[in-house]
C-alpha positions in Angstrom: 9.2 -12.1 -4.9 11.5 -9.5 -4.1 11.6 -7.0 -1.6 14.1 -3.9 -1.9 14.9 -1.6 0.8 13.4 1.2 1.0 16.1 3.3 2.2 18.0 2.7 -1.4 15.1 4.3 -3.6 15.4 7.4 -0.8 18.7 8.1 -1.7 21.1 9.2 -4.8 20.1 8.3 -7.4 16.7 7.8 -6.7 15.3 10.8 -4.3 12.0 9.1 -4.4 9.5 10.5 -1.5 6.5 8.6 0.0 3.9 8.4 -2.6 6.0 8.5 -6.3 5.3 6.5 -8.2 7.9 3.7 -9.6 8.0 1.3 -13.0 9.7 -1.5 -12.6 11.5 -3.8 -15.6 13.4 -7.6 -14.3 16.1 -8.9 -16.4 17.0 -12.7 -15.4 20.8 -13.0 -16.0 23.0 -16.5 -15.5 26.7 -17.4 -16.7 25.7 -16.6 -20.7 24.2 -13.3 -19.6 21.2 -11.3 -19.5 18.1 -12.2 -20.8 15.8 -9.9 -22.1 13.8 -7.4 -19.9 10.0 -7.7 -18.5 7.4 -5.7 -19.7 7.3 -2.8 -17.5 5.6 -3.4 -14.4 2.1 -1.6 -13.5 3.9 0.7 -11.5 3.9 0.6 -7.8 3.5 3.5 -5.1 6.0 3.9 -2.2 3.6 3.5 1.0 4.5 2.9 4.9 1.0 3.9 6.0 -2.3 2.1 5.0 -4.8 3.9 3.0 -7.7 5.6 4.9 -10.9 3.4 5.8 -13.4 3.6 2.8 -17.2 3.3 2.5 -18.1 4.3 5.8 -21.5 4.0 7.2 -24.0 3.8 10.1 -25.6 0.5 10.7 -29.3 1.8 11.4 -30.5 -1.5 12.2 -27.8 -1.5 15.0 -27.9 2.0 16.3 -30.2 3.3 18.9 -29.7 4.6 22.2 -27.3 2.9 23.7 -25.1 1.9 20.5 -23.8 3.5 17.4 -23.7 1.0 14.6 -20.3 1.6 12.1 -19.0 -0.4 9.0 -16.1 0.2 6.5 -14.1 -1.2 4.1 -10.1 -1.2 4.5 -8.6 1.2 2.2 -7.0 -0.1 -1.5 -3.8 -0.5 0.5 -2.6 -1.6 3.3 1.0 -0.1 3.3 2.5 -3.6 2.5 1.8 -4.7 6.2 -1.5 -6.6 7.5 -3.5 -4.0 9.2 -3.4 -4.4 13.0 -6.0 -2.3 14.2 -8.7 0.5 13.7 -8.8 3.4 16.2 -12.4 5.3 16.1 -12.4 9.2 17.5 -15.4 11.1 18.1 -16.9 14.2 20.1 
């Protein structure tokens, strides 16, 4: 695995903003020189914040008077971090 930095795709040459789109290609190199390059990869998104909370329902067979029954599914991403917690707002 490799991880870059985040701040180096932001800047010159780059520019990239949250949300572009990036293909990636790996070339292995050693003291005879490079090898030949990867197949370009799927192409990743630049994320920091998890996707919103999908399929979101009311439990009936929970619910009634005193309780309100919720489910959901955690969005396709995560933002490259575990999720830590779910905040619920309502009026």
């Amino acid at each position: 695995m490799c991880r870059v930095p985040l701040a180096i795709l932001y800047n010159s040459p780059f520019n990239l903003v949250l949300s572009d789109s990036i293909d990636v290609k790996v070339t292995a190199t050693n003291i005879y020189g490079d090898g030949l390059s990867s197949p370009v990869g799927s192409g990743a998104n630049i994320v920091l914040v998890p996707d919103a909370p999908i399929n979101f329902v009311n439990l009936p067979s929970v619910t009634n008077a005193n309780v309100i029954g919720m489910q959901w599914a955690a969005g396709g991403s995560n933002g490259g971090e575990p999720i830590l917690d779910y905040r619920i707002y309502f009026d």
